[in-house]
C-alpha positions as CSV (number, residue, x, y, z in Angstrom):
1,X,0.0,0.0,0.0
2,X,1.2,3.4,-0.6
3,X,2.4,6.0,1.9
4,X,0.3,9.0,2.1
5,X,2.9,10.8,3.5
6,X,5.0,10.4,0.2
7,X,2.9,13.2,-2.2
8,X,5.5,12.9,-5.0
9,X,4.2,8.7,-5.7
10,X,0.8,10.2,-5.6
11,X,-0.4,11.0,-9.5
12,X,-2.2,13.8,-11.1
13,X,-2.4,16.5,-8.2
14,X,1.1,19.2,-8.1
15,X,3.0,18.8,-5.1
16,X,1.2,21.7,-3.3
17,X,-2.0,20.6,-3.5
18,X,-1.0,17.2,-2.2
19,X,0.9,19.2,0.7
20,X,-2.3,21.0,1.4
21,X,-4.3,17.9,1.7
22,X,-1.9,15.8,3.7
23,X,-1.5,18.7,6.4
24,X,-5.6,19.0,6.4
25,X,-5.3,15.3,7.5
26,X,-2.4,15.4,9.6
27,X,-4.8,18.2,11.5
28,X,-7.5,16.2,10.9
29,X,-5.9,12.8,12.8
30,X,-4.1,15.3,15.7
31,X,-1.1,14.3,14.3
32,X,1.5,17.1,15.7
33,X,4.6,15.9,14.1
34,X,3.2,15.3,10.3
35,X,1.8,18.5,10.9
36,X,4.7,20.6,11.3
37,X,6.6,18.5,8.5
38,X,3.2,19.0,6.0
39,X,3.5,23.1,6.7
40,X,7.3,22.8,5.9
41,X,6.4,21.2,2.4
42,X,3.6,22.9,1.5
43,X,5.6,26.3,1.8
44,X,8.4,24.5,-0.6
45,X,6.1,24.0,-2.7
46,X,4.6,27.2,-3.3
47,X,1.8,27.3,-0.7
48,X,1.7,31.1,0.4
49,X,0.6,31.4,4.5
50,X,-2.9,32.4,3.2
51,X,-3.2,28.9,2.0
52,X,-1.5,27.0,4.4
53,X,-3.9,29.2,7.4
54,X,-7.3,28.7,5.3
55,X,-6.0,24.9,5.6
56,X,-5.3,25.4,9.6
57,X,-8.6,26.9,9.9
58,X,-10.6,24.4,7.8
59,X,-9.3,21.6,9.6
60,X,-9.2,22.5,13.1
61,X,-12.6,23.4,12.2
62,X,-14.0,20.1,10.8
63,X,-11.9,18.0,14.3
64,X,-13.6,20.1,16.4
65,X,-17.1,19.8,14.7
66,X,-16.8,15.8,14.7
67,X,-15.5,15.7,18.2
68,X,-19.0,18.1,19.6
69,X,-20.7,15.2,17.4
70,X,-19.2,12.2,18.7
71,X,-19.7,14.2,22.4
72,X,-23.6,14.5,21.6
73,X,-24.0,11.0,20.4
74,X,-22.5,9.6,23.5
75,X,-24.6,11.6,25.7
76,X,-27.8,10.8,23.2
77,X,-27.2,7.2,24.2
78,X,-26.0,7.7,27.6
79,X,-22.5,6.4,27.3
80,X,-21.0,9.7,29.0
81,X,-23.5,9.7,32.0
82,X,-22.9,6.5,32.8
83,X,-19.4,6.3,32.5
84,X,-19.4,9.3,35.0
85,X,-21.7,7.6,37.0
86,X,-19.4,4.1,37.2
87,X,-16.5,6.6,37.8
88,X,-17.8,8.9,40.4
89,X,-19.0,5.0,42.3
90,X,-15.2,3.6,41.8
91,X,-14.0,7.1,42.8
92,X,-16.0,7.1,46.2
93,X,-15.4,3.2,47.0
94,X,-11.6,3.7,46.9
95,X,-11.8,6.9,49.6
96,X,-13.9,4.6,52.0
């Protein structure tokens, strides 16, 4: 399988493009390290800051967006609740 962190083996997109859409992931996936390296490459390859921030922006965006979601889905089913409830039980057995 190909490595998406390798843009060049990746066909019919330029280099930038590729750059701007790996770093979009690496945000995407919380991925500190590829992110840094992805900002580095897109700005060799012709990315001006305006790009490279509207990318930032976009995908810090969508994380936090699905994370609010994935919050509201647990507490739609009750999976947050209860695990506070099991939690604040455990936490009060182990101080008697």
């Amino acid at each position: 399988m190909q490595r998406l962190n390798e843009p060049e083996k990746i066909p019919d997109l330029d280099n930038k493009t590729k750059e701007l859409i790996l770093l979009a992931l690496a945000i995407t996936y919380r991925s500190a390290d590829d992110t840094k390296q992805h900002i580095m490459r897109a700005a060799m390859s012709g990315a001006s800051s305006e790009e490279i921030t509207q990318v930032l922006l976009i995908a810090i965006k969508k994380r936090e967006a699905e994370s609010l979601s994935v919050s509201r889905e647990k507490d739609n089913l009750g999976i947050g609740t209860a695990f506070t409830e099991q939690n604040n039980k455990r936490i009060a057995a182990q101080r008697r």
